[in-house]
C-alpha positions, 0 to 999 in steps of 0.5 A: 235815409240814403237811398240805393239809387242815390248813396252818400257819395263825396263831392269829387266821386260825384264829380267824377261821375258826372262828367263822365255821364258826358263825355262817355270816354275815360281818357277825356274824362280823366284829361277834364278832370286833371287825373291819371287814366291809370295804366293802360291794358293792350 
C-alpha cells in the first residue's frame, strides 16, 4: 500500500529529493548532482 505522503518514488527522483532538502539551492543541488540546472528565466 502506497501511502500519500510517501509514493513509490525510483531511487534517482528520491535522490534528487534529498539532496536538495540539504542544500535548499537548485543550482548546487543540480552541481552535486551531476544535472543541468535547465535553463535560466531572468
Amino acid at each position: 500500500m502506497t501511502s500519500p505522503l510517501l509514493p513509490d518514488l525510483p531511487p534517482r527522483e528520491l535522490e534528487c529529493f534529498s539532496v536538495l532538502s540539504g542544500k535548499l539551492h537548485f543550482g548546487r543541488t543540480a552541481e552535486r548532482l551531476g544535472v543541468s540546472r535547465g535553463a535560466s528565466h531572468g
